[in-house]
N, CA, C and O of each residue as an XYZ file, in Angstrom:
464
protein
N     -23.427     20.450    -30.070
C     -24.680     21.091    -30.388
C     -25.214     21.857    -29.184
O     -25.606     23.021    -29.100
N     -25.125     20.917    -28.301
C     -25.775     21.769    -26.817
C     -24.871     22.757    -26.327
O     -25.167     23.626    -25.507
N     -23.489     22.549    -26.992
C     -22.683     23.793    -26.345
C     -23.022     25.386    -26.771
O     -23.058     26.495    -26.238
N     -23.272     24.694    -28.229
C     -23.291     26.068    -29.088
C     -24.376     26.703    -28.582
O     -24.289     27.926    -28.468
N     -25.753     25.963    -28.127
C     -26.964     26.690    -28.136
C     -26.562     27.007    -26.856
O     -26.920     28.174    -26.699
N     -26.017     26.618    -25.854
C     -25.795     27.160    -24.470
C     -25.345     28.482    -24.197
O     -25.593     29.098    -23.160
N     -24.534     28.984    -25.359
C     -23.728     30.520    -25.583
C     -24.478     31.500    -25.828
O     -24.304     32.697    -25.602
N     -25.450     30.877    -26.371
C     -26.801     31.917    -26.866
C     -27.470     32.625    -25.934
O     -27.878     31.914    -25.016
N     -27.766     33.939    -25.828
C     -28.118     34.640    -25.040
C     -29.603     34.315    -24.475
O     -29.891     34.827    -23.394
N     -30.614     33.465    -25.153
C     -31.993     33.196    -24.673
C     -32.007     31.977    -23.995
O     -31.162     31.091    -24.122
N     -33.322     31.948    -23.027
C     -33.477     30.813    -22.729
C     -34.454     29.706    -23.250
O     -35.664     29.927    -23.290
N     -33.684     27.997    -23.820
C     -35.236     27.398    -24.114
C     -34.672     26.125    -22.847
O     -33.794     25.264    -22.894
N     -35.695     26.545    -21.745
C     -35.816     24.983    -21.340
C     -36.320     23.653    -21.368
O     -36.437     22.810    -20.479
N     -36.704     23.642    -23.082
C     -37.097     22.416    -23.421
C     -35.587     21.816    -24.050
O     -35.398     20.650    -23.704
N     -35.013     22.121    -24.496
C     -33.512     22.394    -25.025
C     -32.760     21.686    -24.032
O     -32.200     20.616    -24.269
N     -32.736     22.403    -22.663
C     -31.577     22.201    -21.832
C     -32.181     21.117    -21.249
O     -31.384     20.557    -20.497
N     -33.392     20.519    -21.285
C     -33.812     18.971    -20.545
C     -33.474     18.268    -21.282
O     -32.606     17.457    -20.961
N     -34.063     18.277    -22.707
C     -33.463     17.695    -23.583
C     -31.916     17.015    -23.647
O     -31.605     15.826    -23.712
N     -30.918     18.431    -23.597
C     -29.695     17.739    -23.198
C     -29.259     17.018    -21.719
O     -28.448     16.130    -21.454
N     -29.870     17.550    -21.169
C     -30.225     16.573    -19.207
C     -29.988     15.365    -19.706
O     -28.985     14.652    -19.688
N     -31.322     15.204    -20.268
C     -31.844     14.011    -20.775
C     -31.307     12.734    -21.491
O     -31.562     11.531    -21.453
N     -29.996     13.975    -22.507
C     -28.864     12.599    -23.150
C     -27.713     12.641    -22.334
O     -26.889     11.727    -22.345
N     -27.588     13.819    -21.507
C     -26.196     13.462    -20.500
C     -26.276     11.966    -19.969
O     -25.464     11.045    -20.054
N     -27.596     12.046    -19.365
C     -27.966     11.341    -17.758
C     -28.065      9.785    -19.222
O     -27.988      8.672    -18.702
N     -28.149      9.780    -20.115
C     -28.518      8.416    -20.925
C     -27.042      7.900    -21.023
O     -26.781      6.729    -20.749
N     -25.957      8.907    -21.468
C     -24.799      8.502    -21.721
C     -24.031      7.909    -20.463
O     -23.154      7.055    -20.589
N     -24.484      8.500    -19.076
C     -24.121      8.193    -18.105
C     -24.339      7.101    -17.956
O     -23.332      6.393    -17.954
N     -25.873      6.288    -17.730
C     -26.201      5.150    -17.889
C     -25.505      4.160    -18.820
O     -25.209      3.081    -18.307
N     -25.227      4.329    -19.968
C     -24.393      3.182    -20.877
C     -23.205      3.223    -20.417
O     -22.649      2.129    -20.513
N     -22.412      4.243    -19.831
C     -20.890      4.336    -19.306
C     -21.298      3.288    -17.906
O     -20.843      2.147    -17.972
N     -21.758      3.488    -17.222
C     -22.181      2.616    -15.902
C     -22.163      1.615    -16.529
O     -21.130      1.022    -16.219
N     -22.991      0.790    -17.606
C     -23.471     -0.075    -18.480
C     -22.100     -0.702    -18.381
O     -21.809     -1.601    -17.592
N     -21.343     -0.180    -19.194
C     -20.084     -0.291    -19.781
C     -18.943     -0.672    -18.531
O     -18.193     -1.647    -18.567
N     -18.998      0.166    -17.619
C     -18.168     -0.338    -16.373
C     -18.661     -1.760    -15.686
O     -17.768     -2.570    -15.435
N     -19.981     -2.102    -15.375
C     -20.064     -2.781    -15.081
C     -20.201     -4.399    -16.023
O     -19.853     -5.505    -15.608
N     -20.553     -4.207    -16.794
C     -19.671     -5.372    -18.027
C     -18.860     -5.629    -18.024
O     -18.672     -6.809    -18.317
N     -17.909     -4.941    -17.761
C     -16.369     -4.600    -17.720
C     -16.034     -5.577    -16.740
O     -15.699     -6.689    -17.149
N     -16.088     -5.219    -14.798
C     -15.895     -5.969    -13.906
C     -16.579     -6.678    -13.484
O     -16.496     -6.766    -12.259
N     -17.678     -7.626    -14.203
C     -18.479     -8.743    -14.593
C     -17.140     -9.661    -14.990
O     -16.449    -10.442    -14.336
N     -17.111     -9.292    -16.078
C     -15.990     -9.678    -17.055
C     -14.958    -10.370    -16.594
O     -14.704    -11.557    -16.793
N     -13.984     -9.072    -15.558
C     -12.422     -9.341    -14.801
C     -13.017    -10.240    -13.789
O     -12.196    -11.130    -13.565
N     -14.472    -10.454    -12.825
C     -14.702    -11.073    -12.250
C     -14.771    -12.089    -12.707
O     -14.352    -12.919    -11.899
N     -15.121    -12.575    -13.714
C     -15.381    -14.182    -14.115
C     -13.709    -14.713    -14.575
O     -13.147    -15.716    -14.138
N     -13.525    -14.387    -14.902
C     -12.028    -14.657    -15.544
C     -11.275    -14.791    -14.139
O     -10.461    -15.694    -13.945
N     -11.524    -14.053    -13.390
C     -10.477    -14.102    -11.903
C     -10.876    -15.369    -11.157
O     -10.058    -16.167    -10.700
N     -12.265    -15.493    -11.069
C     -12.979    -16.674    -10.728
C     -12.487    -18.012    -11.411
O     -12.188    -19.024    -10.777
N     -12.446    -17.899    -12.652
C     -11.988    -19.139    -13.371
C     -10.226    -19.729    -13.152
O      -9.773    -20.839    -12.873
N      -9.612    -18.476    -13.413
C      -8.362    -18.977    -12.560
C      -8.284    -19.192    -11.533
O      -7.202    -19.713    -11.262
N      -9.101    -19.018    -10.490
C      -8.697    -19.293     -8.975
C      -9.218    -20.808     -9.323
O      -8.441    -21.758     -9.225
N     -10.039    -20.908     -9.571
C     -10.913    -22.483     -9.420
C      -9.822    -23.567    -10.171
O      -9.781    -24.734     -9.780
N      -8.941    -23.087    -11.281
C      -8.267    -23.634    -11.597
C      -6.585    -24.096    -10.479
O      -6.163    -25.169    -10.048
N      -6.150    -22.879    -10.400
C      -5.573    -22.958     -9.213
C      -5.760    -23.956     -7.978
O      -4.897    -24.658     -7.451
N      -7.051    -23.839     -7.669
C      -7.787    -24.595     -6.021
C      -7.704    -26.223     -7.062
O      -6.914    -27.095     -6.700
N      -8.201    -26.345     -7.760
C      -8.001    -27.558     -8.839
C      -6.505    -28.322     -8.780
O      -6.376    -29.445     -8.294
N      -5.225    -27.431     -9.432
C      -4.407    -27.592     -9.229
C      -3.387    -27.743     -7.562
O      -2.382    -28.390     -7.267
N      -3.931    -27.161     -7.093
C      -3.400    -27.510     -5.984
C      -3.737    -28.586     -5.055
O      -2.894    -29.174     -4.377
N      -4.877    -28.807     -5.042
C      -6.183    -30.585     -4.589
C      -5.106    -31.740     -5.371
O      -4.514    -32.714     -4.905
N      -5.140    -31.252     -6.543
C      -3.936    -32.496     -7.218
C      -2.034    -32.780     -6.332
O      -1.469    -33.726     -5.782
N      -1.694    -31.391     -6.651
C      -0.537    -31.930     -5.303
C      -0.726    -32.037     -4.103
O       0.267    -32.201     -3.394
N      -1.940    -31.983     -3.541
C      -2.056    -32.137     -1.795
C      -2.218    -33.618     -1.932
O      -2.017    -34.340     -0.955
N      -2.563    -34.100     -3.067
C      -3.419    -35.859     -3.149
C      -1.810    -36.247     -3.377
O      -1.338    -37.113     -2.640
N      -0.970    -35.628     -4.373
C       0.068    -36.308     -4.649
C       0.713    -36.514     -3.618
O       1.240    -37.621     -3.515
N       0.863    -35.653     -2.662
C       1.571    -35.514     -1.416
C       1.413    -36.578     -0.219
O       2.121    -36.933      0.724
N       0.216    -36.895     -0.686
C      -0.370    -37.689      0.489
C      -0.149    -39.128     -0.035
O       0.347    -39.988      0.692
N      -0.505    -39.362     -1.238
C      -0.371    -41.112     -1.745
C       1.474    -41.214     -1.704
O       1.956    -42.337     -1.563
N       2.315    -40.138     -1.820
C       3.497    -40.668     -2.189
C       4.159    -40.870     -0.299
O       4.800    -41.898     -0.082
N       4.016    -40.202      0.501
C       3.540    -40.143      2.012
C       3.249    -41.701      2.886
O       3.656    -42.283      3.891
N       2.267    -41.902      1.755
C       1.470    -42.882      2.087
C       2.481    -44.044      1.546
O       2.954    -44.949      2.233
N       2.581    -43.937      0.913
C       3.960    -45.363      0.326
C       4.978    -45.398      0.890
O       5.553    -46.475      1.053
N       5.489    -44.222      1.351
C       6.671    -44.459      2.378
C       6.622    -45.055      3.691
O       7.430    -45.755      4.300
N       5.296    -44.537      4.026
C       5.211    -45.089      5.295
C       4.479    -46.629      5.369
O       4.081    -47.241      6.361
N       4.461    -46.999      3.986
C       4.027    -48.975      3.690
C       5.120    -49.535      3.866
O       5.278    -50.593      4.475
N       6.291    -48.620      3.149
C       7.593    -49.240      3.084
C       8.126    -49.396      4.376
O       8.541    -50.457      4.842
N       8.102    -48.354      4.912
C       8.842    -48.671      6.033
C       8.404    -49.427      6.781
O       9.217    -49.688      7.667
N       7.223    -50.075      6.897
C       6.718    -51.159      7.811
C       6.941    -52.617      7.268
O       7.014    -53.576      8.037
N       7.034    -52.722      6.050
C       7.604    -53.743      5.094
C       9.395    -53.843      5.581
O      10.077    -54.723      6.106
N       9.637    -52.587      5.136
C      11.047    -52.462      5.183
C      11.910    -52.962      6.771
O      11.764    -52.296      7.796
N      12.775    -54.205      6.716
C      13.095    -54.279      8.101
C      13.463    -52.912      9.264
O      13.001    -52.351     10.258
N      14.795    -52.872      8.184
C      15.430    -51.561      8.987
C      15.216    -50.482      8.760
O      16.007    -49.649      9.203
N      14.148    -50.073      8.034
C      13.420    -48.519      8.206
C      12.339    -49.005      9.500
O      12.258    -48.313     10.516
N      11.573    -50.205      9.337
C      10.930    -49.971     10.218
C      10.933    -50.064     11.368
O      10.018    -49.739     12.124
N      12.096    -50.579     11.684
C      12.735    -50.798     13.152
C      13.120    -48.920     13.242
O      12.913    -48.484     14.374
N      13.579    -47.947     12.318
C      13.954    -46.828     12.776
C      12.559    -46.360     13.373
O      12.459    -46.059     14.562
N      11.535    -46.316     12.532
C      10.243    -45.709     12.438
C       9.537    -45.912     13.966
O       9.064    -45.131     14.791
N       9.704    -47.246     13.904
C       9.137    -47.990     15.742
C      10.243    -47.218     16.749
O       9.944    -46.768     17.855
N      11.110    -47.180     16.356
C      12.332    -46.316     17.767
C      12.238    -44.954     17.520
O      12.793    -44.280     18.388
N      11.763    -44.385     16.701
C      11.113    -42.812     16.939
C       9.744    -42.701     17.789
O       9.438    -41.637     18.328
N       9.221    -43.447     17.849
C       7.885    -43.633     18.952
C       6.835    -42.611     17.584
O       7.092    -42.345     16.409
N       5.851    -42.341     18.317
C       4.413    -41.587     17.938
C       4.919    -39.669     17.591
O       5.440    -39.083     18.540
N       4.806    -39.234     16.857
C       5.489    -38.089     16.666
C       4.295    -36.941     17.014
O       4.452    -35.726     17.139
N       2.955    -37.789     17.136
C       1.901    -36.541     17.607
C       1.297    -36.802     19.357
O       0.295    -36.219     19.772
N       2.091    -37.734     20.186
C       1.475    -38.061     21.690
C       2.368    -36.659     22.214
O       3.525    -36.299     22.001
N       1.237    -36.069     22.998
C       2.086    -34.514     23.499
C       2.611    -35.013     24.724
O       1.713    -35.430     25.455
N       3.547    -35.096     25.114
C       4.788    -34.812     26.207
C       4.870    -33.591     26.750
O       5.183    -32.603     26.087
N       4.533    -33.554     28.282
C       4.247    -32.313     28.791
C       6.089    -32.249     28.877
O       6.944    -33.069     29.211
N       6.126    -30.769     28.369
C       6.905    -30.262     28.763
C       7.484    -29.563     29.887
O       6.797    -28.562     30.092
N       8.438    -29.642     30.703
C       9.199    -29.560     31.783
C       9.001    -27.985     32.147
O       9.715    -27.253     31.461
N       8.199    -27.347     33.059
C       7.820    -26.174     33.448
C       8.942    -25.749     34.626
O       9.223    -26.405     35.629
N       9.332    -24.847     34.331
C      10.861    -24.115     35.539
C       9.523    -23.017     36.086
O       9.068    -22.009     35.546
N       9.188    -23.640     37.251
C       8.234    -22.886     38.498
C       8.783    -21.462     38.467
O       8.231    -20.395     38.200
N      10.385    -21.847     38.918
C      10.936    -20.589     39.818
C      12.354    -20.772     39.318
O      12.991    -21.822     39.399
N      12.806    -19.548     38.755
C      14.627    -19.658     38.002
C      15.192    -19.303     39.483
O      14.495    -18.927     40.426
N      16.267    -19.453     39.493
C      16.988    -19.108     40.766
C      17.907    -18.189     39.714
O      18.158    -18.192     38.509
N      18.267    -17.379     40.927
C      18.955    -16.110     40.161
C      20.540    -15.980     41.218
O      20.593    -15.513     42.355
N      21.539    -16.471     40.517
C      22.719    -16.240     41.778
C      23.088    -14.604     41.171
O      23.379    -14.200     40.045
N      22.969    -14.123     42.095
C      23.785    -12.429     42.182
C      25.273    -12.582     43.084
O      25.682    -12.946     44.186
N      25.833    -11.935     41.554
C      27.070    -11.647     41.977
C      27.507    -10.073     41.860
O      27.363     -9.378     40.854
N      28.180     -9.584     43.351
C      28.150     -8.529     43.344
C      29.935     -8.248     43.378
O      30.497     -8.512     44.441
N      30.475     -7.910     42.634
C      31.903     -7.481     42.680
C      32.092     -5.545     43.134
O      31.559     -4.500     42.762
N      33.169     -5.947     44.125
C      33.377     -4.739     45.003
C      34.563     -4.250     44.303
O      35.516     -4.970     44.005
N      34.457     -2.795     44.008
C      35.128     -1.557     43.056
C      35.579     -1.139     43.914
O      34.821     -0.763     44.808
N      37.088     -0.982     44.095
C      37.585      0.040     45.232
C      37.813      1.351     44.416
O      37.939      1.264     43.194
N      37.857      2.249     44.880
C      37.936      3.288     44.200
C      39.228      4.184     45.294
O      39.105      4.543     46.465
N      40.434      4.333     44.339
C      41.865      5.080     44.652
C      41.411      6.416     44.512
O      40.731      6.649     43.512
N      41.619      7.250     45.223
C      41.949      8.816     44.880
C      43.087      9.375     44.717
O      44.050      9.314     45.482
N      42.995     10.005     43.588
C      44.661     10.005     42.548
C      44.895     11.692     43.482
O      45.903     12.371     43.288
């Protein structure tokens, strides 16, 4: 409608606000519309992650109680726990052995050189 009257050689600028007027409205419901939209993908993305973080709390627990039984056993257990006691503490830090100064032997091999 607004195209046709736009071709027309006169001017009404009550006309052309008019159509302003439903551009700028349609714009607004499209905005409307986008942002519903990634409302939307946001909640849904949200809900799987939480499910996820959910699921994964469950194997970190599994990890830890089944962890946790091995290391009952082996203190129960004679000869695991005699291994377990002869591995010592696996988190006491042991300074490691610092090389101050490398020594460097240079070897220099002597090239005679023939003239043919």
């Amino acid at each position: 409608m607004h195209l046709k009257d736009s071709r027309k050689n006169h001017q009404n600028f009550d006309l052309y606000r008019k159509g302003l007027e439903e551009l700028t409205q349609q714009l607004d419901e499209l905005d409307q519309l986008k942002y519903n939209h990634y409302e939307t993908v946001a909640e849904f993305t949200r809900k799987v992650w939480k499910s996820v973080l959910k699921r994964g709390a469950v194997v970190a627990r599994a990890q830890v109680d089944i962890w946790e039984r091995i290391s009952e056993r082996g203190v129960q257990n004679d000869c695991l726990g005699r291994m377990i006691a002869g591995c010592g503490d696996p988190f006491v830090n042991i300074p490691a052995d610092i090389v101050e100064s490398i020594e460097r032997v240079e070897r220099v091999e002597r090239v005679e050189r023939y003239d043919v």
